[in-house]
C-alpha positions in Angstrom: 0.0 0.0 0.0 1.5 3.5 -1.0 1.4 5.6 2.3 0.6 9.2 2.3 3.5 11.8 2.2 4.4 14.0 5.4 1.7 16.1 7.0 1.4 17.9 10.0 -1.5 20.1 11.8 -1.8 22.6 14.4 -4.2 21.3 17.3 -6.3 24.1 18.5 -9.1 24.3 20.9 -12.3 23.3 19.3 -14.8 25.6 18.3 -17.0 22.8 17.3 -16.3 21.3 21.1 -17.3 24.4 22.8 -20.3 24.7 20.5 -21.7 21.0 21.6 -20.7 22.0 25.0 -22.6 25.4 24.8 -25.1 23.8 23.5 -25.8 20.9 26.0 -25.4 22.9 28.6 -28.6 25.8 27.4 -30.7 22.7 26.5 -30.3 21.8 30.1 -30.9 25.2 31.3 -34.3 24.9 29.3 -35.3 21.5 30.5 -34.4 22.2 34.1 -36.5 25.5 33.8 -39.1 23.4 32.4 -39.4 21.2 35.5 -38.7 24.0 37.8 -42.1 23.9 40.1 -43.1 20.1 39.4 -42.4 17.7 41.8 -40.6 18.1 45.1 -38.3 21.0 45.5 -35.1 19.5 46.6 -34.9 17.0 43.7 -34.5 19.8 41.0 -31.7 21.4 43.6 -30.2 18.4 43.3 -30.5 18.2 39.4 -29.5 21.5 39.0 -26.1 21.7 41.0 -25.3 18.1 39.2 -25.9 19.4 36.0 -24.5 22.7 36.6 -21.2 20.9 37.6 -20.7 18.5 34.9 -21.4 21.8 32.1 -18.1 23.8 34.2 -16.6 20.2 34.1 -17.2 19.7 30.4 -16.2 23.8 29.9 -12.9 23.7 31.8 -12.0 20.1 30.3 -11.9 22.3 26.7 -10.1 25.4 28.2 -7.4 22.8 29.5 -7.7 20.6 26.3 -4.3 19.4 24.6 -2.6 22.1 22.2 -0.1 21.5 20.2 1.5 20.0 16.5 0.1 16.7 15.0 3.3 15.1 12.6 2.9 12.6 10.1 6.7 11.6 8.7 4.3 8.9 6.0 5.4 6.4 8.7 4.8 7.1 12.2 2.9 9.7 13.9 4.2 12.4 16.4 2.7 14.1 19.4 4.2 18.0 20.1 2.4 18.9 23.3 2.7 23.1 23.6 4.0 22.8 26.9 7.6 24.3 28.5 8.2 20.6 29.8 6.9 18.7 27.0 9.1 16.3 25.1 7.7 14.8 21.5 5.9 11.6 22.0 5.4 8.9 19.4 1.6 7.8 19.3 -1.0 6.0 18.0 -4.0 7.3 16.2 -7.7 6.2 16.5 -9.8 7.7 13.7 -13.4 7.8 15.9 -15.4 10.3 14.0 -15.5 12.0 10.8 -17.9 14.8 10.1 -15.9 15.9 6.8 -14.9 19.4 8.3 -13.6 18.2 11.7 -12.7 14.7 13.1 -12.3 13.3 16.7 -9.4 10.9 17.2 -8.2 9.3 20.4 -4.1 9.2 20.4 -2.5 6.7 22.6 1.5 7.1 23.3 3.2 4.4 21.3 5.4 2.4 24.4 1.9 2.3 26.7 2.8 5.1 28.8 1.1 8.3 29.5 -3.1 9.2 29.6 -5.3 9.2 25.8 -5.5 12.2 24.6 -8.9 13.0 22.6 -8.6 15.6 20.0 -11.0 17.8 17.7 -9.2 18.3 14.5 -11.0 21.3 12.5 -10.7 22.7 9.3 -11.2 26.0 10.1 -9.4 28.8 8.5 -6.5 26.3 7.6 -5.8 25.6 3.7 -7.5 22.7 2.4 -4.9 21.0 0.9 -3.2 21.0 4.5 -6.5 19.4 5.5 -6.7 16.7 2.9 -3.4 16.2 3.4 -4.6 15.4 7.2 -7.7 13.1 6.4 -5.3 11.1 3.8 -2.7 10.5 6.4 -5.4 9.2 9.5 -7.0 7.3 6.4 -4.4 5.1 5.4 -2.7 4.9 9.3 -6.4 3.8 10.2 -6.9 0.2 10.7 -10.2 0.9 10.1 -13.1 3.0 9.3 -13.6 5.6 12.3 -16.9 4.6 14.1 -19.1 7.5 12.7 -17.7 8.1 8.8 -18.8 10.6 6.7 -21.5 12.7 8.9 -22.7 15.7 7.3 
């Protein structure tokens, strides 16, 4: 099989991320306002600080979320955190989702070591042929299809 040439990508925080996050978190605004008034009092408390919690959970998980540079060498890809500390790590990539625009993938350090990472790759305002270079490089370093393909 003929393997892609080099790419690499700048991994930002994820506008599409904090949109779904956003997003979650006003629909549960709504529902809990919804219920407000029906049914016992300390149960929507209770619903509220829980779900309250898990939106600044889900909010300061992004703000935190890895940054950094995603390397392809057509062989092997390459982790470069954005951190003072941070020492290039060889990884594994699992292609999860494809929406076309943006992808989730889940990268693994390649000895074992170290947490997953999940990361929202975006097209944004980056050149396309940087971005098909992208999707052709998790394509053919996929052993598979990602779980959700093609998603418009």
């Amino acid at each position: 099989m003929h393997r892609p040439p080099p790419a690499q990508w700048r991994v930002e925080r994820s506008v599409v991320q904090a949109s779904a996050i956003s997003l979650a978190s006003v629909m549960n605004a709504l529902v809990l306002l919804a219920l407000h008034g029906h049914g016992q009092t300390s149960a929507w408390w209770t619903l509220a600080g829980i779900s309250s919690l898990l939106s600044a959970m889900a909010f300061w998980g992004w703000l935190h979320g890895a940054t950094g540079l995603l390397t392809w060498s057509g062989e092997q890809w390459c982790w470069f955190q954005e951190s003072p500390r941070s020492q290039p790590q060889f990884c594994e990539i699992c292609w999860v989702m494809d929406f076309q625009s943006f992808v989730l993938v889940r990268l693994r350090n390649s000895l074992g070591l170290g947490s997953t990472r999940w990361l929202w790759l975006e097209c944004g305002t980056a050149s396309p042929s940087n971005w098909m270079a992208l999707r052709r490089a998790l394509v053919a370093s996929s052993e598979a299809a990602p779980v959700i393909s093609k998603l418009k």
